[in-house]
TORFI-418920 format. One record per atom (N, C-alpha, C, CB): residue in three letters; atom name; z, y, x. Coordinates in pm, whole numbers, always signed. Glycine has a CB too. Example, Ala and Ser with C-alpha at 12.3 -4.5 7.8 and 13.67 -1.06 7.14 Angstrom:
REM residues 2
R residu atome     up  north   east
R    ALA     N   +780   -569  +1319
R    ALA    CA   +780   -450  +1230
R    ALA     C   +780   -330  +1320
R    ALA    CB   +905   -447  +1131
R    SER     N   +708   -225  +1285
R    SER    CA   +714   -106  +1367
R    SER     C   +787     +3  +1290
R    SER    CB   +572    -60  +1408
//
This chain:
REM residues 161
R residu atome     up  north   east
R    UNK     N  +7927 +18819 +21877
R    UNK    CA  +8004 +18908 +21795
R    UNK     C  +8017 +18853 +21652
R    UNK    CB  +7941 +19044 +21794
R    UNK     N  +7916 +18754 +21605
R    UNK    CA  +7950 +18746 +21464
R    UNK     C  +8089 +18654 +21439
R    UNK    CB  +7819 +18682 +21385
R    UNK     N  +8049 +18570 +21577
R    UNK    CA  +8219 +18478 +21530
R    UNK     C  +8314 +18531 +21523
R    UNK    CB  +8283 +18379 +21610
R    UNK     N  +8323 +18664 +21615
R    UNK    CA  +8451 +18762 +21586
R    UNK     C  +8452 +18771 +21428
R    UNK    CB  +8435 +18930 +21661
R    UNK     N  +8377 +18828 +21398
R    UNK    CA  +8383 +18910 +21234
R    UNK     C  +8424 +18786 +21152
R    UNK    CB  +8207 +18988 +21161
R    UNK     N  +8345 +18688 +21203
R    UNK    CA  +8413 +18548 +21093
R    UNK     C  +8572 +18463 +21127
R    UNK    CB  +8284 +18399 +21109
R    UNK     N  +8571 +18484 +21273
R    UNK    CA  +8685 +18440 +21291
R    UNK     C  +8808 +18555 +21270
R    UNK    CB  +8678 +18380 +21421
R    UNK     N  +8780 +18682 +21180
R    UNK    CA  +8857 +18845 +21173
R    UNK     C  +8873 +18766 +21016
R    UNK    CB  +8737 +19051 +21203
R    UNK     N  +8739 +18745 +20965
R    UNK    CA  +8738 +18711 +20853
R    UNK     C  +8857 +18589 +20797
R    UNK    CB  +8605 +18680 +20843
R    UNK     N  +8843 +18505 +20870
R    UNK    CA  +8950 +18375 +20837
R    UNK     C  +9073 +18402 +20852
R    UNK    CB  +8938 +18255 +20921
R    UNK     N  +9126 +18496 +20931
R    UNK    CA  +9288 +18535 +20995
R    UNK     C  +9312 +18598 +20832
R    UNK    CB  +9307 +18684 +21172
R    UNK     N  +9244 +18707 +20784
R    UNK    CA  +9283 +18768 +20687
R    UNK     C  +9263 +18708 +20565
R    UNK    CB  +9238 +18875 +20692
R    UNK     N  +9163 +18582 +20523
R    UNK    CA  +9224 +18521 +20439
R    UNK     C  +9291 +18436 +20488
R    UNK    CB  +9163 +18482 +20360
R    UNK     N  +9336 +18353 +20537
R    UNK    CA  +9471 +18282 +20583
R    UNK     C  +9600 +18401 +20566
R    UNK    CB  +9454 +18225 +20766
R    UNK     N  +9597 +18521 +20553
R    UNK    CA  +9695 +18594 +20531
R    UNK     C  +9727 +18612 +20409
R    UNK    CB  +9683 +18692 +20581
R    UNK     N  +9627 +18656 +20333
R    UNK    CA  +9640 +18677 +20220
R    UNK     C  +9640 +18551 +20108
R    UNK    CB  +9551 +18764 +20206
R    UNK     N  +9620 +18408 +20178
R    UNK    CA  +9648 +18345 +20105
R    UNK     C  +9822 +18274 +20142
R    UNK    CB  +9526 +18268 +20097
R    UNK     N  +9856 +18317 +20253
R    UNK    CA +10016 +18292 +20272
R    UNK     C +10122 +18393 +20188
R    UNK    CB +10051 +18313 +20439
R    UNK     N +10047 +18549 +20160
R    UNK    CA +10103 +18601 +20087
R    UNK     C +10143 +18561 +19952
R    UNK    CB +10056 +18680 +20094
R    UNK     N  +9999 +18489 +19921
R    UNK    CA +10050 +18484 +19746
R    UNK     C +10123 +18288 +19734
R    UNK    CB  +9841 +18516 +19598
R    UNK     N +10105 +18227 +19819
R    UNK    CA +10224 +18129 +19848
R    UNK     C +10340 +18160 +19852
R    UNK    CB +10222 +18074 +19949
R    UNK     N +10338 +18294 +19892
R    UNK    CA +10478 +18341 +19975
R    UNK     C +10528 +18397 +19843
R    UNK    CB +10467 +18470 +20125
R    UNK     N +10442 +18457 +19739
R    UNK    CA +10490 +18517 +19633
R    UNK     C +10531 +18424 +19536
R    UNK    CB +10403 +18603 +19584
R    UNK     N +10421 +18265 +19517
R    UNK    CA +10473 +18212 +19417
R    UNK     C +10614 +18113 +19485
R    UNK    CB +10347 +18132 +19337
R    UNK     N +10640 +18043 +19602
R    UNK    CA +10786 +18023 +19609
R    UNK     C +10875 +18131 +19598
R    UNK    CB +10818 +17966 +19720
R    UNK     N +10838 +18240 +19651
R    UNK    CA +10969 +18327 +19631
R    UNK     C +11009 +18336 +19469
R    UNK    CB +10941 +18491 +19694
R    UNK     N +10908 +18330 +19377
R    UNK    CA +10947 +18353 +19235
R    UNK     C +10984 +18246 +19212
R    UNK    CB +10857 +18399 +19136
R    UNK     N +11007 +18137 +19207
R    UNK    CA +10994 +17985 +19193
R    UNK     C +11160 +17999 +19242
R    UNK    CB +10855 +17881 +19304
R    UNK     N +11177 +18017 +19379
R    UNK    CA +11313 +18047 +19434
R    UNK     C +11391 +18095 +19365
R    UNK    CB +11320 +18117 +19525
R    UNK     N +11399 +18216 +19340
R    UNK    CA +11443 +18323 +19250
R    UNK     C +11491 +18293 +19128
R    UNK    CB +11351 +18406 +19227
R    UNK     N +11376 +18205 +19023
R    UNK    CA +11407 +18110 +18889
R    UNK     C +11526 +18026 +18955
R    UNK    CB +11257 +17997 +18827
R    UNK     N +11500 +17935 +19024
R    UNK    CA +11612 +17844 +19001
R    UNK     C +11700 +17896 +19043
R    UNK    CB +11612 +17726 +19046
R    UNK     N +11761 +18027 +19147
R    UNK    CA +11889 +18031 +19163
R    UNK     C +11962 +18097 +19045
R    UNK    CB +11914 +18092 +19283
R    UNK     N +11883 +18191 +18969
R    UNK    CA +11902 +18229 +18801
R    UNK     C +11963 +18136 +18729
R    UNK    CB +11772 +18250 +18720
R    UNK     N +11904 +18011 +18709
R    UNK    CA +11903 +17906 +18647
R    UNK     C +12022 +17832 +18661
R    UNK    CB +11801 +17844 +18678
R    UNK     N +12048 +17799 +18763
R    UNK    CA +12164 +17755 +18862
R    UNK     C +12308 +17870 +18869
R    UNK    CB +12082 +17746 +19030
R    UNK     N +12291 +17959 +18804
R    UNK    CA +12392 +18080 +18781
R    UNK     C +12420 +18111 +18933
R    UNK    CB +12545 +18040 +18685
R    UNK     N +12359 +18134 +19040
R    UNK    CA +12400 +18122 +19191
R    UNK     C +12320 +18332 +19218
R    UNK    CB +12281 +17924 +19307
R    UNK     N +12264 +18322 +19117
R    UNK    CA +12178 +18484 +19102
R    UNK     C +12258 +18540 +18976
R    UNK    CB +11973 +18475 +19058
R    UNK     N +12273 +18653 +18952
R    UNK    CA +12302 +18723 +18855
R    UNK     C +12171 +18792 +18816
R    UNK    CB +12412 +18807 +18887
R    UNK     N +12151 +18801 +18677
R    UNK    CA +11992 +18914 +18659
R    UNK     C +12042 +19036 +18731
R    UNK    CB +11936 +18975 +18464
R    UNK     N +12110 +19076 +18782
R    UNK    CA +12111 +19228 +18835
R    UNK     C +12074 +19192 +18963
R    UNK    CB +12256 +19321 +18827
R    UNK     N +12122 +19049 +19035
R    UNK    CA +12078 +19016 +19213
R    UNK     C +11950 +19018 +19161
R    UNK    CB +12131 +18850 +19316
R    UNK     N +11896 +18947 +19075
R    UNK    CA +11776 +18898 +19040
R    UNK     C +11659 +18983 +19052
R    UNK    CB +11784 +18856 +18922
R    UNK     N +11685 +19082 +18949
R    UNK    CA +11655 +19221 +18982
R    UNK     C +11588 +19291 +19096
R    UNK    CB +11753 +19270 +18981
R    UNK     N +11708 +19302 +19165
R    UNK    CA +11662 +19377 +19310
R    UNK     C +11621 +19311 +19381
R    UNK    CB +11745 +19439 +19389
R    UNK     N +11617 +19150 +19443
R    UNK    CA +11561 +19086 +19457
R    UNK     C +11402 +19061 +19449
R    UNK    CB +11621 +19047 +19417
R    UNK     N +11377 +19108 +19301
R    UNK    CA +11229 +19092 +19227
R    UNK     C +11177 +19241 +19335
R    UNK    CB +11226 +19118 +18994
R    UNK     N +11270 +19293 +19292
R    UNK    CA +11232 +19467 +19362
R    UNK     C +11171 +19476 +19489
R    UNK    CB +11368 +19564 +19392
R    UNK     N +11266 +19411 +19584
R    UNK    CA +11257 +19422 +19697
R    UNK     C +11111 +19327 +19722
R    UNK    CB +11395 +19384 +19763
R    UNK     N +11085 +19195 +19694
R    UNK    CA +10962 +19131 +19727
R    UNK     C +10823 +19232 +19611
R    UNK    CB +10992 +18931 +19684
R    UNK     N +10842 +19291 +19517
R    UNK    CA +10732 +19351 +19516
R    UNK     C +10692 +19499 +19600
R    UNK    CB +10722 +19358 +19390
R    UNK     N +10809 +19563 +19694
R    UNK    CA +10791 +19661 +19757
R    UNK     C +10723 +19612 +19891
R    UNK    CB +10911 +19732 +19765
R    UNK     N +10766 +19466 +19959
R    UNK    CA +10709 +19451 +20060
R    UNK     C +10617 +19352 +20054
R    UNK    CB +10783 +19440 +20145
R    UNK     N +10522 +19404 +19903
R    UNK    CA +10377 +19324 +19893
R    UNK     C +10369 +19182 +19874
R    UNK    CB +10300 +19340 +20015
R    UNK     N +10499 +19127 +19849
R    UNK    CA +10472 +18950 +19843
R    UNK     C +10519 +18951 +19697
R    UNK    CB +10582 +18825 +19967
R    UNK     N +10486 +19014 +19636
R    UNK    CA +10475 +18986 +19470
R    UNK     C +10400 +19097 +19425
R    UNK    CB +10624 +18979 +19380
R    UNK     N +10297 +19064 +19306
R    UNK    CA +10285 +19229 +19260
R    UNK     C +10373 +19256 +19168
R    UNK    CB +10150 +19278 +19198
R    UNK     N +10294 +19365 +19121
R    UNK    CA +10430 +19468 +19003
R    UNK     C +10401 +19372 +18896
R    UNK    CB +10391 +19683 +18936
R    UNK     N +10304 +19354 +18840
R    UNK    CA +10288 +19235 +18694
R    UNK     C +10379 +19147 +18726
R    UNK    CB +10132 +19141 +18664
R    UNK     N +10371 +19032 +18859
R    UNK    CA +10437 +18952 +18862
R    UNK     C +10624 +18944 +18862
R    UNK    CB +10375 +18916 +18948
R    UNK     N +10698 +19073 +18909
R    UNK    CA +10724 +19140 +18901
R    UNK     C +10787 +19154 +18801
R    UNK    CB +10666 +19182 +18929
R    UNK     N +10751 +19207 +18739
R    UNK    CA +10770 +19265 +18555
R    UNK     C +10787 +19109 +18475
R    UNK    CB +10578 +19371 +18471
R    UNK     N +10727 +18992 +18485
R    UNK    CA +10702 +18877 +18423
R    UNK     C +10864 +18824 +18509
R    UNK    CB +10524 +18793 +18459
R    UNK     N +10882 +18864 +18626
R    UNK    CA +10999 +18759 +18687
R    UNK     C +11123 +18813 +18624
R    UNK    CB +11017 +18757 +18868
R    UNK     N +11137 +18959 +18644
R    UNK    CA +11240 +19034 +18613
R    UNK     C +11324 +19005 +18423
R    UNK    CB +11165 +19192 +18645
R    UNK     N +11156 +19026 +18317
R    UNK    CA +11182 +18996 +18217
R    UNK     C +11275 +18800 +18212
R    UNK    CB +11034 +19031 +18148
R    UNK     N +11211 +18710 +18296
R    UNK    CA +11226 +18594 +18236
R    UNK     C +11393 +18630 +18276
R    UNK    CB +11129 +18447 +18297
R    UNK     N +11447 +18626 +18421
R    UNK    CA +11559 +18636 +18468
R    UNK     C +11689 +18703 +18376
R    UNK    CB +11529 +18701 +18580
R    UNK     N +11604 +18804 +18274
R    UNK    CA +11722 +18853 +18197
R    UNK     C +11738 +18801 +18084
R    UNK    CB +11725 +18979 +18175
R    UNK     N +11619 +18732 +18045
R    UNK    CA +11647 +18643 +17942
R    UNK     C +11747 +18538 +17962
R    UNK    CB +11536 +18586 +17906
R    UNK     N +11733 +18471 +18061
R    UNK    CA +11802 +18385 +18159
R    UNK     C +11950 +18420 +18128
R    UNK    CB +11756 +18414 +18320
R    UNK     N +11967 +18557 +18202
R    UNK    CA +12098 +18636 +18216
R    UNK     C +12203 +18609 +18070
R    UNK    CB +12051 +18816 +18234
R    UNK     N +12085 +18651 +17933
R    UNK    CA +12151 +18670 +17821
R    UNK     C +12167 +18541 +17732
R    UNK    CB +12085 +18773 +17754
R    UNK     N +12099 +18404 +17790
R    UNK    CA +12110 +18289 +17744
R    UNK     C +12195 +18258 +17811
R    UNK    CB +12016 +18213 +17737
R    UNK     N +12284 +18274 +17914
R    UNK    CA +12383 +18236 +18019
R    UNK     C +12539 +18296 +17958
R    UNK    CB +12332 +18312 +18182
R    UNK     N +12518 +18427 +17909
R    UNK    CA +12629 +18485 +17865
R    UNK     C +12626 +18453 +17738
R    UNK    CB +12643 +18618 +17889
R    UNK     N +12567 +18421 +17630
R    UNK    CA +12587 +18367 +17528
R    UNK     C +12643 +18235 +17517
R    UNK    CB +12492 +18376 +17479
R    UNK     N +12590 +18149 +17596
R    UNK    CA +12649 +18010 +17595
R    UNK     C +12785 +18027 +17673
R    UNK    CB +12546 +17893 +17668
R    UNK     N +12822 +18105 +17762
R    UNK    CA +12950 +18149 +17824
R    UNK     C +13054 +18166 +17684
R    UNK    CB +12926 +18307 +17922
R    UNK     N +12994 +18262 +17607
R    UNK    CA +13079 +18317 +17551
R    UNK     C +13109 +18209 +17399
R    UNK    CB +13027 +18472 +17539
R    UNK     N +13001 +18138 +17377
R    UNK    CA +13042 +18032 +17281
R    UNK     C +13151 +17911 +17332
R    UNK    CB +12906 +17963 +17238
R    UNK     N +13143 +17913 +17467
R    UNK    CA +13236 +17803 +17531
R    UNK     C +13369 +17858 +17563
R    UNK    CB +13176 +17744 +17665
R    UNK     N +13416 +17993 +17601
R    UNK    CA +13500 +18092 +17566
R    UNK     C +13586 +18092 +17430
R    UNK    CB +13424 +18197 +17571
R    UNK     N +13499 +18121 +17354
R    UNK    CA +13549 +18154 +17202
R    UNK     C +13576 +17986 +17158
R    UNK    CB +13405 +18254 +17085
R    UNK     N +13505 +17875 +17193
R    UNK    CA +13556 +17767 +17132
R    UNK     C +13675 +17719 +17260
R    UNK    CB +13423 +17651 +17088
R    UNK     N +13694 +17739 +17355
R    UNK    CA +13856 +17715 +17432
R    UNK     C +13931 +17777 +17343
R    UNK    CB +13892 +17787 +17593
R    UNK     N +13926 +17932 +17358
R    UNK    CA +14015 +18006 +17261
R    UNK     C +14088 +17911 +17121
R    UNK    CB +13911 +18131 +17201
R    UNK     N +13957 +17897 +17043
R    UNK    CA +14012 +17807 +16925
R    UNK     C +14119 +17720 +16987
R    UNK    CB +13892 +17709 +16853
R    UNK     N +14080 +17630 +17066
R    UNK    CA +14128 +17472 +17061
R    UNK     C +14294 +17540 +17144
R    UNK    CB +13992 +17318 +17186
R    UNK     N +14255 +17650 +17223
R    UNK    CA +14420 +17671 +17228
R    UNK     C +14474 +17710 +17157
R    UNK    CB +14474 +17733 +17300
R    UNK     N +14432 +17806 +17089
R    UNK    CA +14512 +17846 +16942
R    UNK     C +14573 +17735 +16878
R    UNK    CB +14415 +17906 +16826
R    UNK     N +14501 +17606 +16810
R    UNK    CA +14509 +17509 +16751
R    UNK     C +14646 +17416 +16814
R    UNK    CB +14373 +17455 +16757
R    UNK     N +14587 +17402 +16972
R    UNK    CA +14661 +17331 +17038
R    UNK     C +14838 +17416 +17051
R    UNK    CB +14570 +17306 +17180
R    UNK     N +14834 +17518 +17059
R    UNK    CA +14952 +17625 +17018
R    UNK     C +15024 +17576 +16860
R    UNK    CB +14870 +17804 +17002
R    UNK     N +14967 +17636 +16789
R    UNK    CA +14996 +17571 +16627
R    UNK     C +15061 +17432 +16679
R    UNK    CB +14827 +17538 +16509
R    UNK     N +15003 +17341 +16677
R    UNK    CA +14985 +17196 +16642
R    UNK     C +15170 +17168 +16752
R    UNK    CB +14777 +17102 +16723
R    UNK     N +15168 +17220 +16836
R    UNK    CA +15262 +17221 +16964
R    UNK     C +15373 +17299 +16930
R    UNK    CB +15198 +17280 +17097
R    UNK     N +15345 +17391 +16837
R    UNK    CA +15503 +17435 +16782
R    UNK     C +15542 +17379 +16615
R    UNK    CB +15511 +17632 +16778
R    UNK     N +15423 +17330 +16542
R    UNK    CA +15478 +17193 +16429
R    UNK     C +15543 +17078 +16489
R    UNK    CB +15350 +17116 +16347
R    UNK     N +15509 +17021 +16580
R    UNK    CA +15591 +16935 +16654
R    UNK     C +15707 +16940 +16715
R    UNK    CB +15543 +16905 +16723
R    UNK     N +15723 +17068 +16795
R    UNK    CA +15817 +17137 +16825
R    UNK     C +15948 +17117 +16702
R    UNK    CB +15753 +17277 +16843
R    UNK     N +15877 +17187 +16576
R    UNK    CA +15983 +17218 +16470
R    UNK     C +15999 +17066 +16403
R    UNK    CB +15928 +17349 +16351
R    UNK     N +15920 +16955 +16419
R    UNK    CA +15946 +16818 +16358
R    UNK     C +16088 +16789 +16422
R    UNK    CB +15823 +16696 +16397
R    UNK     N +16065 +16778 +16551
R    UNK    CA +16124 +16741 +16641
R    UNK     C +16313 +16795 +16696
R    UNK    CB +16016 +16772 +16722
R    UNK     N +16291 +16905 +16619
R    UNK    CA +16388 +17012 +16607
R    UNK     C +16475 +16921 +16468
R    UNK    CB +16303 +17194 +16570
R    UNK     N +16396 +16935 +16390
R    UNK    CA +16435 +16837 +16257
R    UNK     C +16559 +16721 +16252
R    UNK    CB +16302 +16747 +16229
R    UNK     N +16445 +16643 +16305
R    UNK    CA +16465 +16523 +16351
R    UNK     C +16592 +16503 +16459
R    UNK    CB +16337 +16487 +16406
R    UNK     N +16619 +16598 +16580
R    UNK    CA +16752 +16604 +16643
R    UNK     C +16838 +16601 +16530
R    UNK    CB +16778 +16728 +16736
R    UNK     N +16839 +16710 +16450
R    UNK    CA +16937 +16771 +16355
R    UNK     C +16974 +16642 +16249
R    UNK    CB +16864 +16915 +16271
R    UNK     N +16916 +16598 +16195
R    UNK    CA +16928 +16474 +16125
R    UNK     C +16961 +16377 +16241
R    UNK    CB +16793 +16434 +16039
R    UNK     N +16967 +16333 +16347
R    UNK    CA +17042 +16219 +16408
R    UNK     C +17183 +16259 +16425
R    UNK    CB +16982 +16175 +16545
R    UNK     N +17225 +16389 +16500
R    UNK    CA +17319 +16472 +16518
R    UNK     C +17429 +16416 +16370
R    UNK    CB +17247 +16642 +16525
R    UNK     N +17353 +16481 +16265
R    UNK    CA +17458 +16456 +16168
R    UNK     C +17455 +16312 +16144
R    UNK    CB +17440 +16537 +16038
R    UNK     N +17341 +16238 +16165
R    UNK    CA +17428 +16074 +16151
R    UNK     C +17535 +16023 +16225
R    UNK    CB +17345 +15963 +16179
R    UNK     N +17530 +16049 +16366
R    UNK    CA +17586 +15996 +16473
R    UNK     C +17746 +16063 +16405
R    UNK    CB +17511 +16052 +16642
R    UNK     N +17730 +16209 +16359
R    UNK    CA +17867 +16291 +16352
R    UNK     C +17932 +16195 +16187
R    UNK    CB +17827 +16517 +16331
R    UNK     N +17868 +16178 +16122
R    UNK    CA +17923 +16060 +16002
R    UNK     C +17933 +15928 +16058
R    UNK    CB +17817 +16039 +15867
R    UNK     N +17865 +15838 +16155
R    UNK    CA +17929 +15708 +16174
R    UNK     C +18079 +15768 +16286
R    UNK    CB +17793 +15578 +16260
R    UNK     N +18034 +15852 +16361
R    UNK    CA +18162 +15844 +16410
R    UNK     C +18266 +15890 +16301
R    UNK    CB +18171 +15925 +16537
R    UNK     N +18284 +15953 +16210
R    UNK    CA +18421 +15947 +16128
R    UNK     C +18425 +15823 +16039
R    UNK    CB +18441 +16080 +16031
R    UNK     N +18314 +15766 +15999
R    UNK    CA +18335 +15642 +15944
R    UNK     C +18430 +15517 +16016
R    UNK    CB +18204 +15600 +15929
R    UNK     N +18394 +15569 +16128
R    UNK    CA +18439 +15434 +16239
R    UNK     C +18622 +15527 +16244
R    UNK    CB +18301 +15424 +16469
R    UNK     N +18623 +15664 +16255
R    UNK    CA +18782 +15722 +16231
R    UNK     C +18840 +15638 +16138
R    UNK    CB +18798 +15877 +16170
R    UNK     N +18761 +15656 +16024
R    UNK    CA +18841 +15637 +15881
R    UNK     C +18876 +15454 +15898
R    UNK    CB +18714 +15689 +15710
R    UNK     N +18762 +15386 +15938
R    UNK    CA +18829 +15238 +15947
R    UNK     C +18966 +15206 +16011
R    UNK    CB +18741 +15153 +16022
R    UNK     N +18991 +15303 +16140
R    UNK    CA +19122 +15285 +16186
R    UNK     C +19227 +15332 +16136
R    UNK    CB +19133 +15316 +16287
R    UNK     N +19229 +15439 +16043
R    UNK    CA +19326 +15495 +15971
R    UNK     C +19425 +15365 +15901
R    UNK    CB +19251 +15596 +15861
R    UNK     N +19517 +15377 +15828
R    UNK    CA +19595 +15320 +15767
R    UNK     C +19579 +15331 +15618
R    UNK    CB +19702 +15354 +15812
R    UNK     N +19572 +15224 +15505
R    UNK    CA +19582 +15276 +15402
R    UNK     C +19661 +15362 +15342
R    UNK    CB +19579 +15216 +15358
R    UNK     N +19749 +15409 +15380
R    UNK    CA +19807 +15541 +15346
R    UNK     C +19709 +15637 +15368
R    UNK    CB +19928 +15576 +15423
R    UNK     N +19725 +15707 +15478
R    UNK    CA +19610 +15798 +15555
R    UNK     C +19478 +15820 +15441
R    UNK    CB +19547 +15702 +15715
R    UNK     N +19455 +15713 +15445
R    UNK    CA +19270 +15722 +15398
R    UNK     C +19284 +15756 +15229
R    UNK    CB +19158 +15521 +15425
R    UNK     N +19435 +15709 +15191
R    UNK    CA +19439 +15742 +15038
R    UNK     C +19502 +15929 +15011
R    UNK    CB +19568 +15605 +14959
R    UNK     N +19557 +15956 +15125
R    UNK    CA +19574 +16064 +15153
R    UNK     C +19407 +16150 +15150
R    UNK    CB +19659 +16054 +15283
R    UNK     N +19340 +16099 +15237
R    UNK    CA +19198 +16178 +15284
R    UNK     C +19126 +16169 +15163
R    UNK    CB +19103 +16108 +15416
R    UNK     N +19114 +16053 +15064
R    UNK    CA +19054 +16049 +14921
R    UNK     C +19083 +16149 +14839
R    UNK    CB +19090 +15940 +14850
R    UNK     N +19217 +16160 +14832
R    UNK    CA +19290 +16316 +14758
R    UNK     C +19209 +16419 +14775
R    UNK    CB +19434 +16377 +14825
R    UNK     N +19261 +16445 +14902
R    UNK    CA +19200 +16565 +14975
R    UNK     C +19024 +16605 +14943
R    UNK    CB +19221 +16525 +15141
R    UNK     N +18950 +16486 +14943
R    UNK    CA +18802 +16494 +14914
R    UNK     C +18769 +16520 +14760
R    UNK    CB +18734 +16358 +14959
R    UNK     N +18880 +16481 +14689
R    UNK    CA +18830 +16486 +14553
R    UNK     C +18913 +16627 +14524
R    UNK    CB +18869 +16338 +14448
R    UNK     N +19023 +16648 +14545
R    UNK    CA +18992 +16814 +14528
R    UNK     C +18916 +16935 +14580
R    UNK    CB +19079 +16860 +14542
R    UNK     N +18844 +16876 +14671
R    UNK    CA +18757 +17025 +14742
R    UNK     C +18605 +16972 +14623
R    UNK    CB +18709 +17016 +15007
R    UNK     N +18611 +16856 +14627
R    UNK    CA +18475 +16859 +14514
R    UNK     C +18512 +16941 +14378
R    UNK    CB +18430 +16685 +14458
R    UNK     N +18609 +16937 +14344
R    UNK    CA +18684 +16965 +14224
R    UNK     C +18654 +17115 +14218
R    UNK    CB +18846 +16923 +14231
R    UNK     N +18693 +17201 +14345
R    UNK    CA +18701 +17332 +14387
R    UNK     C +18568 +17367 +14376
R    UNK    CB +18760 +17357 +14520
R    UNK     N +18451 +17324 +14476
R    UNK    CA +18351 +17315 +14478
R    UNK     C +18242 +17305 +14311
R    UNK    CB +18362 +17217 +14570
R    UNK     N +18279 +17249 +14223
R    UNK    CA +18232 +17232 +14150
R    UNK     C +18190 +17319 +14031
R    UNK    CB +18277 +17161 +14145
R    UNK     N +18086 +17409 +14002
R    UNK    CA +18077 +17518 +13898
R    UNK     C +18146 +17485 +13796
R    UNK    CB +17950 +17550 +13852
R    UNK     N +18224 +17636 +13746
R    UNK    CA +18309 +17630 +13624
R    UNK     C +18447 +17564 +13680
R    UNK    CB +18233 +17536 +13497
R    UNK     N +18486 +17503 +13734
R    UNK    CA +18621 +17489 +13833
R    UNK     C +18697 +17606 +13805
R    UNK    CB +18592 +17483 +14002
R    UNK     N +18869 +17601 +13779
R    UNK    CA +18914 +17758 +13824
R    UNK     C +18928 +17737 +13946
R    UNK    CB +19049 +17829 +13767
R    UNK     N +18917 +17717 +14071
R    UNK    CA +18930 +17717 +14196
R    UNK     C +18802 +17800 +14193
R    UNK    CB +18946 +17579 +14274
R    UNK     N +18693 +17745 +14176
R    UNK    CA +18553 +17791 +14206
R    UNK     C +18539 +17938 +14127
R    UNK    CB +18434 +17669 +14150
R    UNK     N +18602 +17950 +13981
R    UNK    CA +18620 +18072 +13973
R    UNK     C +18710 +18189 +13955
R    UNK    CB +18575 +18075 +13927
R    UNK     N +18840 +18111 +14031
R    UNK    CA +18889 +18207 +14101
R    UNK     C +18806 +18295 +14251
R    UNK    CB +19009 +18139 +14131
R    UNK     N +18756 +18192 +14338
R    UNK    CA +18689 +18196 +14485
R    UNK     C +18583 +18305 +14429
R    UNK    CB +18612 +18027 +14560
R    UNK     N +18541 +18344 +14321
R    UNK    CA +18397 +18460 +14250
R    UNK     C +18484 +18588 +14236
R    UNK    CB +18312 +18409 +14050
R    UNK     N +18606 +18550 +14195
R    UNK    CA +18657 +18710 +14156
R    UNK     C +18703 +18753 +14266
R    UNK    CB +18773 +18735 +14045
R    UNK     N +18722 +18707 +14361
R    UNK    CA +18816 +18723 +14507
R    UNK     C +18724 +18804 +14542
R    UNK    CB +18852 +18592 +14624
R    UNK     N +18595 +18764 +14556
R    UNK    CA +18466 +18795 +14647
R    UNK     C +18380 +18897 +14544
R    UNK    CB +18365 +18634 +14694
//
């Protein structure tokens, strides 16, 4: 009979020492899937819950897993939210920066536009005839004339209006 009691004896520590194996991988487990963002502290949580209800963790341990996991949780959403808020920037920036270019570029059409629209009458005016072009000289030096403050053309064109 005594080997019973000793061999009763060994089953139950062999149990109770698989339990608290069983407790420190499961917490060990638990950390890294936290860690690994693959747990949320709220899975984490109930998780912790559930292994201290069915005895393979205690409540201290427990309380120590639950606390680290939300720390975890709130070092996870902070660095989320700094990597968040700095995208934000760089699109903002990248927005800005993409409609100055935009408006360079806008510019820049507008200024070729009117070159292309002056060589082509330049290249008109070469074919003209000297008559013609002494005709078109006229014509240019009286609209400057008109154009010009203190002009009576220019202030006649004030009292009209």
């Amino acid at each position: 009979m005594a080997n019973v009691g000793e061999d009763l004896k060994k089953v139950l520590m062999a149990g109770i020492g698989a339990a608290v194996l069983t407790a420190e991988k499961s917490k060990e487990l638990v950390e890294k899937l936290v860690e690994r963002g693959e747990l949320t502290a709220a899975q984490g949580r109930e998780l912790v819950e559930k292994l201290v209800e069915k005895g393979m963790m205690t409540a201290e341990q427990g309380k120590v897993l639950a606390a680290k996991l939300a720390d975890a949780a709130e070092e996870a959403a902070r660095k989320s939210k700094e990597l968040f808020d700095k995208l934000v920037a760089k699109g903002e920036e990248s927005v800005r920066q993409g409609r100055e270019r935009s408006e360079e570029l806008r510019r820049a059409m507008e200024e070729k536009k009117k070159e292309k629209m002056l060589a082509d009458i330049l290249d008109s005016l070469d074919q003209l005839d000297a008559e013609a072009r002494e005709a078109i000289r006229r014509k240019l030096a009286e609209m400057q004339a008109d154009a010009a403050p203190g002009s009576e053309a220019a202030a006649e064109k004030d009292e009209t209006t």
